[in-house]
Biopython code that builds the backbone (N, CA, C, O; Angstrom):
import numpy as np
from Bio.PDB.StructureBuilder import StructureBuilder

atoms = [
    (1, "UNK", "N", (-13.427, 117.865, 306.111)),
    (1, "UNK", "CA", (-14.281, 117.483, 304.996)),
    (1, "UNK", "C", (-13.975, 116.046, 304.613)),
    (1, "UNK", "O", (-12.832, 115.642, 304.823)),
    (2, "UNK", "N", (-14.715, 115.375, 304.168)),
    (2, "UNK", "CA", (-15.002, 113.833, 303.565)),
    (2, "UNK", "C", (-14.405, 114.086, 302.276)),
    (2, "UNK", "O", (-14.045, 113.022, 301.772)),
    (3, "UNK", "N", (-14.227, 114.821, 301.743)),
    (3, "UNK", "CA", (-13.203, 114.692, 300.281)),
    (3, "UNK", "C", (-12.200, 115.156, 300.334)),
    (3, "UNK", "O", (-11.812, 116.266, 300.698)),
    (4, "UNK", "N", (-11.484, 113.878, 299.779)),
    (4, "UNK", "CA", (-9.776, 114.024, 299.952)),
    (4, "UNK", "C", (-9.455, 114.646, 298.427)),
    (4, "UNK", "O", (-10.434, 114.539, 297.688)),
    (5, "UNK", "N", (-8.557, 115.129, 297.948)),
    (5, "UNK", "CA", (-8.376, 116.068, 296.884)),
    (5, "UNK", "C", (-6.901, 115.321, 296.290)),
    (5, "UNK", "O", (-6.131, 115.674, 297.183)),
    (6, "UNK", "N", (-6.386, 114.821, 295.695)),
    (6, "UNK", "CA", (-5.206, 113.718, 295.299)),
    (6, "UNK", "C", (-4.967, 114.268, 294.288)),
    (6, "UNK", "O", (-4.972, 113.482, 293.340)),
    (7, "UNK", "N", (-4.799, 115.063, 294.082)),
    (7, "UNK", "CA", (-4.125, 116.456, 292.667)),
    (7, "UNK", "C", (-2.749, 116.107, 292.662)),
    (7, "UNK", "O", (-2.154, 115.829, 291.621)),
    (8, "UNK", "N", (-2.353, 116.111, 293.502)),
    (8, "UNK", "CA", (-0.820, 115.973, 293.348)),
    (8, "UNK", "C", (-0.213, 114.918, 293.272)),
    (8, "UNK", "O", (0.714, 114.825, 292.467)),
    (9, "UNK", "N", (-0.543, 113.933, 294.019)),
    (9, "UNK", "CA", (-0.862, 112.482, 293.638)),
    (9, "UNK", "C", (-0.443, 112.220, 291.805)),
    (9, "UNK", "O", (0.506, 111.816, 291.133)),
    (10, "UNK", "N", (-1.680, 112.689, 291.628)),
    (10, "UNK", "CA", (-1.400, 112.497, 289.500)),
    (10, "UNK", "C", (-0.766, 113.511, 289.162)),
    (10, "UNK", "O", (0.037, 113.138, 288.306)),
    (11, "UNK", "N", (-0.662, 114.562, 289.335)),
    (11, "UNK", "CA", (0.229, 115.783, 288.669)),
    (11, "UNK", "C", (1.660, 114.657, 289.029)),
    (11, "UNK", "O", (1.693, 113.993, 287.993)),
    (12, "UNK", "N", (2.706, 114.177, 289.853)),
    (12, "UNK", "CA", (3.456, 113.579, 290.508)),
    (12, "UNK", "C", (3.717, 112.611, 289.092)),
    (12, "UNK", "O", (4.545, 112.775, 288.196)),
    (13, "UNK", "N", (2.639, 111.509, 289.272)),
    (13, "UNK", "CA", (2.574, 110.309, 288.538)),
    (13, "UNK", "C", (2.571, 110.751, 286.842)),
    (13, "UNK", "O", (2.931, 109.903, 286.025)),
    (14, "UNK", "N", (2.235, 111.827, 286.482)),
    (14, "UNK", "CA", (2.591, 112.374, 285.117)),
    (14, "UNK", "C", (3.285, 113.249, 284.876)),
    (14, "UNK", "O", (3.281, 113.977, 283.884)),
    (15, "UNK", "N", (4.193, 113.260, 286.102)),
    (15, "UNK", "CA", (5.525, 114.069, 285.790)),
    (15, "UNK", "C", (4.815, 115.826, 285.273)),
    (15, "UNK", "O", (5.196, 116.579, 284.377)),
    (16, "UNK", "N", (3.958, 115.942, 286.037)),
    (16, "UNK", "CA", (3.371, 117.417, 285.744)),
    (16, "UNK", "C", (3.316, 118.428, 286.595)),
    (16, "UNK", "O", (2.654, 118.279, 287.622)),
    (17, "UNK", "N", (3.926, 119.535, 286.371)),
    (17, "UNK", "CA", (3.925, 120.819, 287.480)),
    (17, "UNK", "C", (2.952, 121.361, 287.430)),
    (17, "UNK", "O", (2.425, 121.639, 286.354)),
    (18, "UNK", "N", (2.327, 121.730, 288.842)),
    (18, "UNK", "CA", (0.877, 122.774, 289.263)),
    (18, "UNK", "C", (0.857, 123.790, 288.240)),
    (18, "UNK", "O", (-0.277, 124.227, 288.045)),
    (19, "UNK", "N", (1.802, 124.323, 287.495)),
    (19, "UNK", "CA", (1.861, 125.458, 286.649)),
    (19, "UNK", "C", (1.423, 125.150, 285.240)),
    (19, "UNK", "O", (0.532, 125.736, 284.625)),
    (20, "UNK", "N", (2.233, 124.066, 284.777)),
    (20, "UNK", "CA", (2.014, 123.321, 283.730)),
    (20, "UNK", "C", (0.613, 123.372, 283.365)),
    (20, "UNK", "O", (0.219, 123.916, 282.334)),
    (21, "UNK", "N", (-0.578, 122.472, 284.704)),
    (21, "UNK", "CA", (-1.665, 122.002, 284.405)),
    (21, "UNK", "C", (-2.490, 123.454, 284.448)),
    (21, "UNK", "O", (-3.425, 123.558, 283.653)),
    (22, "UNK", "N", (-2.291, 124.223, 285.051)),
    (22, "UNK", "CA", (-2.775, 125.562, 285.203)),
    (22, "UNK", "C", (-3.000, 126.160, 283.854)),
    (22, "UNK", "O", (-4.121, 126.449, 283.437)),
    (23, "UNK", "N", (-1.927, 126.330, 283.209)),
    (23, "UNK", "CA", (-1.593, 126.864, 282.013)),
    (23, "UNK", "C", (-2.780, 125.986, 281.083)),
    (23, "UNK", "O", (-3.797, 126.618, 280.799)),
    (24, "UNK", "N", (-2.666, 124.480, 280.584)),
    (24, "UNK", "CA", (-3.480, 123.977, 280.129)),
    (24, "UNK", "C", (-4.814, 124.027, 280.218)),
    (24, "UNK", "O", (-5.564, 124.412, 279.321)),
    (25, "UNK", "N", (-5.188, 123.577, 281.482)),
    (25, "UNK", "CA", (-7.033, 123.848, 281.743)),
    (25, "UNK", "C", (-7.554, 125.291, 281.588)),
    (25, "UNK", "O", (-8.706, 125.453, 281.187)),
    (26, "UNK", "N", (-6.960, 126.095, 281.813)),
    (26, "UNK", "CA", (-6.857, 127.461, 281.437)),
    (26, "UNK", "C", (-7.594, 128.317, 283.103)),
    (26, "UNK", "O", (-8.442, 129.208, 283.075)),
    (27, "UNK", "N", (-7.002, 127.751, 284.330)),
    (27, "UNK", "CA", (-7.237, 128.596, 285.692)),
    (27, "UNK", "C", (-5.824, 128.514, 285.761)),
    (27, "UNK", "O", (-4.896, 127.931, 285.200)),
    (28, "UNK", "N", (-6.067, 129.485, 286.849)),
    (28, "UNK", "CA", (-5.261, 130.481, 287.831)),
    (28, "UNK", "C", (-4.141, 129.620, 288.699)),
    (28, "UNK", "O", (-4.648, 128.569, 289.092)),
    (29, "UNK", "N", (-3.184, 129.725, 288.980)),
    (29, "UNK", "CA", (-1.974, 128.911, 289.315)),
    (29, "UNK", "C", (-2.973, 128.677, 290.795)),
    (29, "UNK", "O", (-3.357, 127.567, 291.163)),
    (30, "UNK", "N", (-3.306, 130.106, 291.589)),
    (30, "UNK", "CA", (-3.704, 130.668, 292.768)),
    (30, "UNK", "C", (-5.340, 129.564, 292.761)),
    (30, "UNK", "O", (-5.651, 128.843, 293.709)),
    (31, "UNK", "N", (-5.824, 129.649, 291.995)),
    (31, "UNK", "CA", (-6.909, 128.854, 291.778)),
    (31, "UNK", "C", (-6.789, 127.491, 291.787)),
    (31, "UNK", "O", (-7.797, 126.877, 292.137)),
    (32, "UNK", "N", (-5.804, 126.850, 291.489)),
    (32, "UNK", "CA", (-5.397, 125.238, 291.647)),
    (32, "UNK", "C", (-4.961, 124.877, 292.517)),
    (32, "UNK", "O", (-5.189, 123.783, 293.033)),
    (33, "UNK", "N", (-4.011, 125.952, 293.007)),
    (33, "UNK", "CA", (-3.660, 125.452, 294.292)),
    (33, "UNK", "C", (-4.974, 125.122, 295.759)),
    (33, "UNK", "O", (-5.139, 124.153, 296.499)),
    (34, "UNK", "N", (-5.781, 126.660, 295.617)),
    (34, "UNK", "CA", (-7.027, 125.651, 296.272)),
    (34, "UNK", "C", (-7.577, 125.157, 296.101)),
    (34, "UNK", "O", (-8.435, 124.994, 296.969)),
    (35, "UNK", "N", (-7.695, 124.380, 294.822)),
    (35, "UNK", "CA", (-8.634, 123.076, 294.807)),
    (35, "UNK", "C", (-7.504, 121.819, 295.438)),
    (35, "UNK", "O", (-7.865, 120.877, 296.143)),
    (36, "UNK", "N", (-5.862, 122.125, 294.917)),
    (36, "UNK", "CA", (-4.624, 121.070, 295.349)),
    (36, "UNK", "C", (-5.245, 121.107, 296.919)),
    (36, "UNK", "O", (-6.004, 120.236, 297.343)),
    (37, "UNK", "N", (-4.863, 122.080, 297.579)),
    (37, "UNK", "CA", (-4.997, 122.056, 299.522)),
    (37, "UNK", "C", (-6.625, 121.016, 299.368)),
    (37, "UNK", "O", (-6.466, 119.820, 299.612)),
    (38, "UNK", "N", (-7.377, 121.249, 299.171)),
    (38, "UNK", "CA", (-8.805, 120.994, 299.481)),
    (38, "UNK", "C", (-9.359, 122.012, 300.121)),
    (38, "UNK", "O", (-10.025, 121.587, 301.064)),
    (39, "UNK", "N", (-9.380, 123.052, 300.040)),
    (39, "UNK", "CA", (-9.837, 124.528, 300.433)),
    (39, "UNK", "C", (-10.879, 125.096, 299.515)),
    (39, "UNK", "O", (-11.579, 126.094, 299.693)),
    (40, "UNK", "N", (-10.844, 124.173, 298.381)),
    (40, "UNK", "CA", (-12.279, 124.566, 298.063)),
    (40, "UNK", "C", (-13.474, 124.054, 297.980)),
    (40, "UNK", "O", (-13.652, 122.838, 298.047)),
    (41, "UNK", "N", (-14.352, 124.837, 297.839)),
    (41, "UNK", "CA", (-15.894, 124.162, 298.329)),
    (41, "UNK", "C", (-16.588, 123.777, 297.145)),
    (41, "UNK", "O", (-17.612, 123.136, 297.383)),
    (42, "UNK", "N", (-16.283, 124.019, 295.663)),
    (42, "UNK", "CA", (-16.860, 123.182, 294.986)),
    (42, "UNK", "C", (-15.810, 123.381, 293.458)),
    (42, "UNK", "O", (-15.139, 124.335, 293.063)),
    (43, "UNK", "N", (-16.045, 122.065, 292.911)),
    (43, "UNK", "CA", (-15.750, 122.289, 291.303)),
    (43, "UNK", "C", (-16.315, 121.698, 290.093)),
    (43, "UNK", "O", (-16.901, 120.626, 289.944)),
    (44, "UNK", "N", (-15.978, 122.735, 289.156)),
    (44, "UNK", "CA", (-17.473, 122.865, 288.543)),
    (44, "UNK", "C", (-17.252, 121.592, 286.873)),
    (44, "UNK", "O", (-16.746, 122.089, 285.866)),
    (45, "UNK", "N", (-17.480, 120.799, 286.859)),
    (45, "UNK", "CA", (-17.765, 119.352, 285.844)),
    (45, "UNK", "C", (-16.892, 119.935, 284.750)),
    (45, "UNK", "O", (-16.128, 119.024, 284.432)),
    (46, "UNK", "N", (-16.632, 121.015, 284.015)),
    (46, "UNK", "CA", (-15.927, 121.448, 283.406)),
    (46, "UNK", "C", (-14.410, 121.579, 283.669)),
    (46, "UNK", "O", (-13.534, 121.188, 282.896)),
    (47, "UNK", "N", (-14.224, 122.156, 284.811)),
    (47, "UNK", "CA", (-12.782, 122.008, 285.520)),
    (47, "UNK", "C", (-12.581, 120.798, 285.627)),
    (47, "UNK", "O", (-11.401, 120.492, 285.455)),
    (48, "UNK", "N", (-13.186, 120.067, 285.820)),
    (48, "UNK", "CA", (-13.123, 118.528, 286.413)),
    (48, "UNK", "C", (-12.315, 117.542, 285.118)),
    (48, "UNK", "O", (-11.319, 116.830, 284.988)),
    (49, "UNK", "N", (-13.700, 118.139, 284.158)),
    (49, "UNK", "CA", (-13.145, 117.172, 282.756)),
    (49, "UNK", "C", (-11.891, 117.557, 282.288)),
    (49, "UNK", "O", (-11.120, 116.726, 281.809)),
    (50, "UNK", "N", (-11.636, 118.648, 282.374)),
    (50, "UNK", "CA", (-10.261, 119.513, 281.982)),
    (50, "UNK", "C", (-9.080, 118.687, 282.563)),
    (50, "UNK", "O", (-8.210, 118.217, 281.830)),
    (51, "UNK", "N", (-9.086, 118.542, 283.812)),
    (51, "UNK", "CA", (-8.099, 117.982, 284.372)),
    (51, "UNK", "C", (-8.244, 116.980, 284.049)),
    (51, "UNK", "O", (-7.435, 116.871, 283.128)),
    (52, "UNK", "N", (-8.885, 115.813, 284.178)),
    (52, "UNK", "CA", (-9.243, 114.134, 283.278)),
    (52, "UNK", "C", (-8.395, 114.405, 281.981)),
    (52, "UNK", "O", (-7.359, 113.823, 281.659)),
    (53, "UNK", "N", (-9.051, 115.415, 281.296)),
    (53, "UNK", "CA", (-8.453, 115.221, 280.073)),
    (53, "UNK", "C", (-6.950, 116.006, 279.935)),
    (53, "UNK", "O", (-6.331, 115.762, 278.900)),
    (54, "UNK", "N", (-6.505, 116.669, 280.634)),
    (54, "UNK", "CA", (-4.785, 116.938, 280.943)),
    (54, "UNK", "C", (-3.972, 115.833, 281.472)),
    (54, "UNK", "O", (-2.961, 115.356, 280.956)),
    (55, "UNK", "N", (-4.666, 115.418, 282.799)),
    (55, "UNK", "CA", (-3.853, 114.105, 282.683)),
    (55, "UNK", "C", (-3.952, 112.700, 282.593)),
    (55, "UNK", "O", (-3.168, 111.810, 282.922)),
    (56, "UNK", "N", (-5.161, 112.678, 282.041)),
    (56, "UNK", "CA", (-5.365, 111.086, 281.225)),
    (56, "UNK", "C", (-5.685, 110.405, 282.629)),
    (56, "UNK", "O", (-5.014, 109.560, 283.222)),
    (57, "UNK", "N", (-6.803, 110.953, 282.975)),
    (57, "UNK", "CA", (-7.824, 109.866, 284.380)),
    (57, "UNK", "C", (-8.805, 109.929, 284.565)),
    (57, "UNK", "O", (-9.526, 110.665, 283.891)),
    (58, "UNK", "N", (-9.359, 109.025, 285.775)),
    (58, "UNK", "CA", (-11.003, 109.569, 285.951)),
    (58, "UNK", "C", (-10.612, 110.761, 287.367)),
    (58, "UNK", "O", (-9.699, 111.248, 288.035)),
    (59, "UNK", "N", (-12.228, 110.728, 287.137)),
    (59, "UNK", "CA", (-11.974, 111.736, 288.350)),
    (59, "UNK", "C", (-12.025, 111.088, 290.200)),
    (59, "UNK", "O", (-12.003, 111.599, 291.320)),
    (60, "UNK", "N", (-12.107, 109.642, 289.588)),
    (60, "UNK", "CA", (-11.868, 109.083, 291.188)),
    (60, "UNK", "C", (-10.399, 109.196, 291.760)),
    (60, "UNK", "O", (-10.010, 109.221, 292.927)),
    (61, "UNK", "N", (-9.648, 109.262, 290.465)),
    (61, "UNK", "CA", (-7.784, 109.403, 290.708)),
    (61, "UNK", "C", (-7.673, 110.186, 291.154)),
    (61, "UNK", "O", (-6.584, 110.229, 291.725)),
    (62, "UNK", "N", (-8.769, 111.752, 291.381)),
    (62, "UNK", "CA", (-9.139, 112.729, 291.827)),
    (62, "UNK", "C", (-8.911, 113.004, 293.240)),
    (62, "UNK", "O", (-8.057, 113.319, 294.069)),
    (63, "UNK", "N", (-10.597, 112.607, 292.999)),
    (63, "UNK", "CA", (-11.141, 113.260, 294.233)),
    (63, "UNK", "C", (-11.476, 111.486, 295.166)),
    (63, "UNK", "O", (-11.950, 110.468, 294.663)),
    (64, "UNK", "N", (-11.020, 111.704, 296.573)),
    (64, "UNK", "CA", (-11.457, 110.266, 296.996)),
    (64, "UNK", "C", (-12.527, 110.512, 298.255)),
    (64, "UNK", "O", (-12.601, 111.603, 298.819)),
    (65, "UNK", "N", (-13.034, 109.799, 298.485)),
    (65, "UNK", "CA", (-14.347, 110.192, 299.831)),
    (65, "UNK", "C", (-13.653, 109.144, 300.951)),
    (65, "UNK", "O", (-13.146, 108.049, 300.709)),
    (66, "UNK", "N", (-13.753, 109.646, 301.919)),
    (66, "UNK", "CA", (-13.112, 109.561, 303.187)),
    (66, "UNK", "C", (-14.531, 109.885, 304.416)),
    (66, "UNK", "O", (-14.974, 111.033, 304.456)),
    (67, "UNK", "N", (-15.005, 109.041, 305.140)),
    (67, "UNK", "CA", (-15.916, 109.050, 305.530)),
    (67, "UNK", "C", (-15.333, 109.873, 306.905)),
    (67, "UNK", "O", (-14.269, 109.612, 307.465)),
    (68, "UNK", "N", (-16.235, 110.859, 307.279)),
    (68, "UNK", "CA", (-15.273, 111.426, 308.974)),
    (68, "UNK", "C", (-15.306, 110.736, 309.876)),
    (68, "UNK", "O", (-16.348, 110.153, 309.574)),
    (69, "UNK", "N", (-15.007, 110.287, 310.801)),
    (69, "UNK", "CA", (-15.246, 109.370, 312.555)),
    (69, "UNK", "C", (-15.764, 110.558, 313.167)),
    (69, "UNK", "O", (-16.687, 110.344, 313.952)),
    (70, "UNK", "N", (-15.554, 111.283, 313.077)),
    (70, "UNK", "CA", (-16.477, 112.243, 314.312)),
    (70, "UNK", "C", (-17.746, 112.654, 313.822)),
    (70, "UNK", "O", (-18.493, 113.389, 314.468)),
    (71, "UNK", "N", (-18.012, 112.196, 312.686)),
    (71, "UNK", "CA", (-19.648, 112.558, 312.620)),
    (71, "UNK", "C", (-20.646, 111.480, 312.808)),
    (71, "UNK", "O", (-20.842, 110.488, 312.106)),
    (72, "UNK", "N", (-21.449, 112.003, 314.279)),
    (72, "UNK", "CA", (-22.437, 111.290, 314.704)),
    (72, "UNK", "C", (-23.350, 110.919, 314.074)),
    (72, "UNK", "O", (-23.958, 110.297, 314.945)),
    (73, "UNK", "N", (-24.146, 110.788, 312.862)),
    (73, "UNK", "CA", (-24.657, 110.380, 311.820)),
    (73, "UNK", "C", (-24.300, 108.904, 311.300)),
    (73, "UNK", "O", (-24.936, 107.868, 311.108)),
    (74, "UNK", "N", (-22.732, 109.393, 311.142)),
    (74, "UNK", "CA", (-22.063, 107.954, 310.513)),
    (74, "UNK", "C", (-21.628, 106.892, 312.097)),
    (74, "UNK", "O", (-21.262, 105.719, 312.019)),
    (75, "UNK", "N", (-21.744, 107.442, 313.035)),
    (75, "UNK", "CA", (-21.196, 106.073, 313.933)),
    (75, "UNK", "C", (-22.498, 105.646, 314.079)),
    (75, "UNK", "O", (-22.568, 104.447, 314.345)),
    (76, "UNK", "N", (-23.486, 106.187, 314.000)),
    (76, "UNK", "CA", (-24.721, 105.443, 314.254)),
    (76, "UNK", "C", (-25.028, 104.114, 313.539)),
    (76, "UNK", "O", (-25.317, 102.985, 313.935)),
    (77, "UNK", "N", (-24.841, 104.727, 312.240)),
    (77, "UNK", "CA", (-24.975, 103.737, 310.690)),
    (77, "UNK", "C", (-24.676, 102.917, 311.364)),
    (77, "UNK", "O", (-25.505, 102.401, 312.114)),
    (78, "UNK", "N", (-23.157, 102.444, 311.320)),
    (78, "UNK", "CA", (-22.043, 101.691, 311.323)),
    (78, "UNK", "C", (-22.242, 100.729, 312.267)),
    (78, "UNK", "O", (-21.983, 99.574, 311.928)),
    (79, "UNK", "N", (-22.878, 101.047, 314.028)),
    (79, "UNK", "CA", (-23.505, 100.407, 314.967)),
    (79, "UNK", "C", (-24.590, 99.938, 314.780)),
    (79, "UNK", "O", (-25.237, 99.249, 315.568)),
    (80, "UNK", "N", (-24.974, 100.384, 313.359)),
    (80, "UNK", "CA", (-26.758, 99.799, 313.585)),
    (80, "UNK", "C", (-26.597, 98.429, 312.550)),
    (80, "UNK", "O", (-27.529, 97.634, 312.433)),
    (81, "UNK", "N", (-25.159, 98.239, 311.737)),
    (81, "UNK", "CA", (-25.343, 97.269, 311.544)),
    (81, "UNK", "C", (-25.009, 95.783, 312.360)),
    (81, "UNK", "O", (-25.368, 94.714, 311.865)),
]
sb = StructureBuilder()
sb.init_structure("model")
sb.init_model(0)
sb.init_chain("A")
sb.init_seg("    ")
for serial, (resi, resn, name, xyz) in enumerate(atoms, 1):
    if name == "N":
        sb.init_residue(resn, " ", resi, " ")
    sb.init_atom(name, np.array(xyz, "f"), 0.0, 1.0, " ", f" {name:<3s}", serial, name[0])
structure = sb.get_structure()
């Protein structure tokens, strides 16, 4: 997948445990952790703000986009400029 997931990244940088933030936003330890892996397939603007507002960021500190090399779509682009 093209989205990189950097949860731990800021949990790290604010001195915050997966449990900690769990407890706060009010999900599932089991539930953070797959959004932490990137195993999940979507999250919902509410979770999102939750975490922004637990640890004081945007959500690009987040989530980062990572374009794939193996998708033939994008080498095309890239050659056609």
């Amino acid at each position: 997948m093209s989205i990189i997931v950097n949860l731990d990244v800021m949990l790290a940088r604010r001195k915050m445990s997966s449990q900690e933030l769990a407890e706060r936003i009010g999900i599932t330890p089991a539930n953070l952790s797959i959004l932490k892996t990137g195993k999940a397939k979507a999250i919902r603007f509410s979770t999102l703000d939750a975490i922004c507002r637990a640890l004081n960021c945007q959500p690009a500190d987040i989530l980062e986009y990572c374009p794939e090399e193996s998708d033939p779509s994008l080498r095309h682009q890239s050659s056609a400029s």
